[in-house]
N, CA, C and O of each residue as an XYZ file, in Angstrom:
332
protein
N     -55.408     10.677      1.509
C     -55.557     10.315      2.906
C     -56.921     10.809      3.379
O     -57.365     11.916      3.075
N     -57.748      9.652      4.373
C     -59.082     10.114      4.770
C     -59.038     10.638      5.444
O     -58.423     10.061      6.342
N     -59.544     12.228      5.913
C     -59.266     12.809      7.581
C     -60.540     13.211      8.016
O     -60.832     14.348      8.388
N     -61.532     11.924      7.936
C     -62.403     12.144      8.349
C     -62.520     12.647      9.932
O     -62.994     13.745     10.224
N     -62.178     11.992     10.609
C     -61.858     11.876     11.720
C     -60.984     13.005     12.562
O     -60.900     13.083     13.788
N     -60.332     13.894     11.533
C     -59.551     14.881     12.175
C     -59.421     15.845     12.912
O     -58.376     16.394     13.262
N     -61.174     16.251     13.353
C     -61.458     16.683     14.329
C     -61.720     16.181     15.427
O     -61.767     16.957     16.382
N     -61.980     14.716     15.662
C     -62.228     13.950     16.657
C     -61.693     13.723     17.901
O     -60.480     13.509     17.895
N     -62.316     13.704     19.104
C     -61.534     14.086     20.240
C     -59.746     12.984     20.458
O     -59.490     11.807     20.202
N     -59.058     13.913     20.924
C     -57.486     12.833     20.740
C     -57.813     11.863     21.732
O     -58.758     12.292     22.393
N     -57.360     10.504     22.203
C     -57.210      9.583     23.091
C     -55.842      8.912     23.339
O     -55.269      7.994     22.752
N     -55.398      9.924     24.751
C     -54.235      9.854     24.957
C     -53.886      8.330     25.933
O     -54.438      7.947     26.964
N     -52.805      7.716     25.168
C     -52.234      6.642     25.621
C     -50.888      6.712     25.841
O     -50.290      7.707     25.429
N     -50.068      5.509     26.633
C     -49.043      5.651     27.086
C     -48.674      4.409     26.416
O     -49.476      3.522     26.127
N     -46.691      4.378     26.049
C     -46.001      3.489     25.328
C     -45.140      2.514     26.180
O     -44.101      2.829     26.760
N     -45.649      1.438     26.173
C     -45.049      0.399     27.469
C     -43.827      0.403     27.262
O     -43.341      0.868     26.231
N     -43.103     -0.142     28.263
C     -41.574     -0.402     28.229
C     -41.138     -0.896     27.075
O     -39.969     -0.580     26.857
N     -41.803     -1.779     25.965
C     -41.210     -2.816     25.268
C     -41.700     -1.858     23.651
O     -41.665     -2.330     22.515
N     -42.086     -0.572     24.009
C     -42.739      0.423     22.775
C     -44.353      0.171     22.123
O     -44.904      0.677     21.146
N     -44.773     -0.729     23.020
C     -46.418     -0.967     22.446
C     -47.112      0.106     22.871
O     -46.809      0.961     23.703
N     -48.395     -0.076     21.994
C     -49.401      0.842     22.154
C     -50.722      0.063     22.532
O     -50.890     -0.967     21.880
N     -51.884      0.430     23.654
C     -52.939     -0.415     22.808
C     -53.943      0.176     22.438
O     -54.624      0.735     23.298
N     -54.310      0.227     21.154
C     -55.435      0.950     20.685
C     -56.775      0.594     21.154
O     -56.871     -0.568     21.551
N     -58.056      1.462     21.215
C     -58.825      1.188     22.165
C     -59.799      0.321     21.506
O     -59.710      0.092     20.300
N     -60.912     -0.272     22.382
C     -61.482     -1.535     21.512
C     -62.647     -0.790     20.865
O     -63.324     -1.433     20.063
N     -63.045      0.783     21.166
C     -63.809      1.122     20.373
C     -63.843      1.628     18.858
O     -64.735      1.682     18.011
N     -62.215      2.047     18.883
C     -61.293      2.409     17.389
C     -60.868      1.086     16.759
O     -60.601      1.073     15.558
N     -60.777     -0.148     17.567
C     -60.054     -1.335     16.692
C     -61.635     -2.054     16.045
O     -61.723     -2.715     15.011
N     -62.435     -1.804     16.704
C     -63.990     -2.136     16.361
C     -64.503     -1.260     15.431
O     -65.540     -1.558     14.839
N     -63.887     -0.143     15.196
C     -64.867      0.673     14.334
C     -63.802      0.669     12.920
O     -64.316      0.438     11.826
N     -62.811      0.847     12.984
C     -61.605      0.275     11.835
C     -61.309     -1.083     11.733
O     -60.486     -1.493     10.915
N     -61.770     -1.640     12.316
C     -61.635     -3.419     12.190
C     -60.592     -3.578     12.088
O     -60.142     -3.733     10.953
N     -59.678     -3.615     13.283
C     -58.430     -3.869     13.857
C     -58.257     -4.486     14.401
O     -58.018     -4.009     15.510
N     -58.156     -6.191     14.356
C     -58.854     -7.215     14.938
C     -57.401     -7.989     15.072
O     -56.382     -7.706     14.442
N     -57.522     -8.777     15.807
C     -56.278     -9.796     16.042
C     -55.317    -10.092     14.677
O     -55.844    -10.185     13.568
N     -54.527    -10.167     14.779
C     -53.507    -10.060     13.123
C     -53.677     -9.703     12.203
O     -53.241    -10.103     11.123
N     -54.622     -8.533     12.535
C     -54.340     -7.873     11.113
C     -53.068     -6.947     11.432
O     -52.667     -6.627     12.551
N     -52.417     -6.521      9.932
C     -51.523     -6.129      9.832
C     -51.821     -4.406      9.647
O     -52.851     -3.904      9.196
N     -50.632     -3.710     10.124
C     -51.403     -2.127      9.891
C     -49.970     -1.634      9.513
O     -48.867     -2.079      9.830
N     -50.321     -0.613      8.766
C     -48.565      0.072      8.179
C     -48.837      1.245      9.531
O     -49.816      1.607     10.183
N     -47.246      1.596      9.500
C     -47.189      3.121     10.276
C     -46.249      3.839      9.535
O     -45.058      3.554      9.407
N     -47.094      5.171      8.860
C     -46.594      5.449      8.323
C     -46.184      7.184      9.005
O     -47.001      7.988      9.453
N     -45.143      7.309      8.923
C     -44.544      9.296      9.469
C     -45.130     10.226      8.395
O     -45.217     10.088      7.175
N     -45.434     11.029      9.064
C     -46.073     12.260      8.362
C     -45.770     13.297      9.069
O     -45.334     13.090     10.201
N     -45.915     14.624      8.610
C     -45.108     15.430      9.098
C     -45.090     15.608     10.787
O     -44.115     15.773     11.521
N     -46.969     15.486     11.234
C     -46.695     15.981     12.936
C     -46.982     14.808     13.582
O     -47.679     15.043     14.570
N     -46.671     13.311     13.403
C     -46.627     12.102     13.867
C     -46.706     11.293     13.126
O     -46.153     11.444     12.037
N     -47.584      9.850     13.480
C     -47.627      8.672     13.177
C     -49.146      8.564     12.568
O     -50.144      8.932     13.186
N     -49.156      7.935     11.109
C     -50.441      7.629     10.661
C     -50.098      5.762     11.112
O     -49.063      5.103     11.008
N     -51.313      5.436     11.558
C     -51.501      3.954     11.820
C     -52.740      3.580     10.595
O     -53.586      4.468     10.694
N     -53.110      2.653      9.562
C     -53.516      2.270      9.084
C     -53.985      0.943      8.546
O     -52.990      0.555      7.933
N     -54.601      0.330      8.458
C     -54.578     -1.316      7.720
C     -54.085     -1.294      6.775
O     -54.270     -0.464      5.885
N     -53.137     -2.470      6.761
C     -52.119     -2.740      5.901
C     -52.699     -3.036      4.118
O     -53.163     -4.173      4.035
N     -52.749     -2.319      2.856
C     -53.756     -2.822      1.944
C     -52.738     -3.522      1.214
O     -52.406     -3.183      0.078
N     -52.241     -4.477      1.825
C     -51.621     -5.688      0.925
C     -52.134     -5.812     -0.246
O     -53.220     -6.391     -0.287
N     -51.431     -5.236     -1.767
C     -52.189     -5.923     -3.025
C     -51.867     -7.692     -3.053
O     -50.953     -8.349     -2.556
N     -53.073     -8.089     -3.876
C     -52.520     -9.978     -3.686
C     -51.364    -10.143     -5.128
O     -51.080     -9.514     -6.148
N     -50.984    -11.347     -4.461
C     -50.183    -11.463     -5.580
C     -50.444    -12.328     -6.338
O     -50.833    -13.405     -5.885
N     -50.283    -12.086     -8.052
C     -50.987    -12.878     -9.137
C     -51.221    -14.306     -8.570
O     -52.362    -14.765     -8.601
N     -50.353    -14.916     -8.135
C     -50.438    -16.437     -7.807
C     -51.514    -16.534     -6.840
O     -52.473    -17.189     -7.249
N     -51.580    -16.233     -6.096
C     -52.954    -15.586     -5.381
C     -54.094    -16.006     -5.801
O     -54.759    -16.890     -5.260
N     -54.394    -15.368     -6.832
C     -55.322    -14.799     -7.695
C     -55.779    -16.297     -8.917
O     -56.734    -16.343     -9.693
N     -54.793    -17.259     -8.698
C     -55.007    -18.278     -9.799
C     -55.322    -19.746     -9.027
O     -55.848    -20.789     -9.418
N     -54.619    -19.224     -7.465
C     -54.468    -20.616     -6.916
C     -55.859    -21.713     -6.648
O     -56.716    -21.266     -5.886
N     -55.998    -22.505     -6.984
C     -57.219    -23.087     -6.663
C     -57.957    -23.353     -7.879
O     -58.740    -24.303     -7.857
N     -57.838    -22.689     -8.903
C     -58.688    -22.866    -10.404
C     -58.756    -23.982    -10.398
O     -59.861    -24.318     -9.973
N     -57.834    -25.222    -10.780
C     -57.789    -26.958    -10.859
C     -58.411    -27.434     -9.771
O     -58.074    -27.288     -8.596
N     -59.353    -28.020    -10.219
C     -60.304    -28.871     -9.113
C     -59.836    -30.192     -9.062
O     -60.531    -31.104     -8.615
N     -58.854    -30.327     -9.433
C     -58.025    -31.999     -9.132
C     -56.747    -31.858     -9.516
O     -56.421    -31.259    -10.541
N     -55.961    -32.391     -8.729
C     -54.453    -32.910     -9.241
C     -54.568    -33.372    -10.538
O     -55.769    -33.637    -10.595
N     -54.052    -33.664    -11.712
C     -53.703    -33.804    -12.722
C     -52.104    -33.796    -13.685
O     -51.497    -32.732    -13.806
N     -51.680    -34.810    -14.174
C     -50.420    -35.120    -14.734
C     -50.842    -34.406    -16.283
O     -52.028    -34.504    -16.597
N     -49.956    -33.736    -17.194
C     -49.757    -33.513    -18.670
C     -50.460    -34.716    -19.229
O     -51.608    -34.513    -19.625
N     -50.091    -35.647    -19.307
C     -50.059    -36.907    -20.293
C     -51.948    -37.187    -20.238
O     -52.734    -37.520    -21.125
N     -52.119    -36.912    -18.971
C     -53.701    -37.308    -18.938
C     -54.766    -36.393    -19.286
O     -55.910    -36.657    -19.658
N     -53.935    -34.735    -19.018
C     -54.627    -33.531    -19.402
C     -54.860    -33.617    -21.151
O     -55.881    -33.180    -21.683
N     -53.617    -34.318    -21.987
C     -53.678    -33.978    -23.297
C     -54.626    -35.150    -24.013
O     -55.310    -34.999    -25.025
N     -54.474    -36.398    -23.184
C     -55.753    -37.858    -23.686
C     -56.728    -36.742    -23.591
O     -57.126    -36.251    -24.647
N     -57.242    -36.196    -22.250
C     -58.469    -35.681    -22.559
C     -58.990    -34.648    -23.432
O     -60.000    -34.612    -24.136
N     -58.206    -33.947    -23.250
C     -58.399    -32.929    -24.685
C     -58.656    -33.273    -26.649
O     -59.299    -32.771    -27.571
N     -57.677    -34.446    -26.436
C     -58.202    -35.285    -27.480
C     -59.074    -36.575    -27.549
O     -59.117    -37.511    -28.347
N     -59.499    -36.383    -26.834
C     -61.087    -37.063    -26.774
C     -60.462    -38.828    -26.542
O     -61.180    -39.755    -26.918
N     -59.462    -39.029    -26.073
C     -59.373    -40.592    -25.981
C     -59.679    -41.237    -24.631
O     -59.624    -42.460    -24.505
């Protein structure tokens, strides 16, 4: 965990009726906390760590898009054998 910041002055906020918070635009600007991004909250012993969410991707992810065209079997294997 980074605690860089752990001396940094606190910035006390209040929790609306419905349990929101809003973090300030100089902390959502400097952590890039920007409209949907996602953030974990995680408990630790003397409160709440708030963080960006580090979603690993998932393999499919990671492959989607390789084929630069739709393509059927039957036409993938003509081409491979040169017909």
């Amino acid at each position: 965990m980074n605690l860089k910041y752990r001396n940094a002055e606190a910035i006390n906020m209040k929790i609306s009726e419905r349990g929101q918070i809003t973090v300030p635009k100089v902390l959502r600007n400097q952590f890039g906390l920007h409209k949907n991004v996602e953030v974990e909250l995680i408990p630790i012993k003397n409160g709440i760590l708030i963080q960006k969410h580090s979603r690993a991707r998932h393999p499919i992810d990671l492959v989607m898009g390789i084929l630069n065209r739709p393509s059927d079997t039957d036409s993938y294997i003509e081409e491979v054998r040169g017909r």
